[in-house]
N, C-alpha and C positions, 0 to 999 in steps of 0.2 A: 504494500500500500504506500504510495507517494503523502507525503505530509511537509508542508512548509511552517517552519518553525521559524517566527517574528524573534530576534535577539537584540537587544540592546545591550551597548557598550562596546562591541569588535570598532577598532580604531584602525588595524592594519592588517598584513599578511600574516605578522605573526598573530593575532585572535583569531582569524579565520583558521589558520592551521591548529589553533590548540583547539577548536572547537568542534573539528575535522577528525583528528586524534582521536579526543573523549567519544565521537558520534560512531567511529569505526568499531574502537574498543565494545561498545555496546554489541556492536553485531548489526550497524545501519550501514547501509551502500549510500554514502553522500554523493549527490548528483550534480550541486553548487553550493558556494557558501558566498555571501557579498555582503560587504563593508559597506556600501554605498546603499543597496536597499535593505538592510540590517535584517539580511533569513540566511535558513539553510533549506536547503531542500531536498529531501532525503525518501527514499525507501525502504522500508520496514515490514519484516515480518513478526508477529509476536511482539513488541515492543511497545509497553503503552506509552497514551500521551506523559504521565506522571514522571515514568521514568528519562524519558527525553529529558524532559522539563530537568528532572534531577541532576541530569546529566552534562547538562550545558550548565547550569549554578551552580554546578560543584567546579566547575574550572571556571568560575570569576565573572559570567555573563548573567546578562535577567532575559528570561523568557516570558514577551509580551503574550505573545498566545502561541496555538497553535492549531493546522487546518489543514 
């Protein structure tokens, strides 16, 4: 299941990569990540929203929503 996840605070290459890292770790197929329109956008199987959510604030971002 594709899900775009809204993140505030990525300021550069390296937030996108550490947010990239944590999303893989999980067991997500990241498909983009942007600084400029503050998402990731990802593929998921098994994987709730919660834990996403978890996942990106445990490495220093806020998850506005997700969809």
């Amino acid at each position: 299941m594709k899900k775009t996840i809204s993140i505030e605070g990525m300021m550069c290459g390296h937030c996108t990569g550490r947010v990239e890292t944590a999303l893989k770790a999980l067991g997500a197929t990241v498909i983009e990540t942007s600084v400029e329109l503050k998402h990731a956008i990802v593929e998921v199987d098994n994987i709730t929203d919660e834990k996403l959510k978890e996942t990106i604030e445990d490495v220093g971002y806020d998850v506005l929503g997700i969809e």
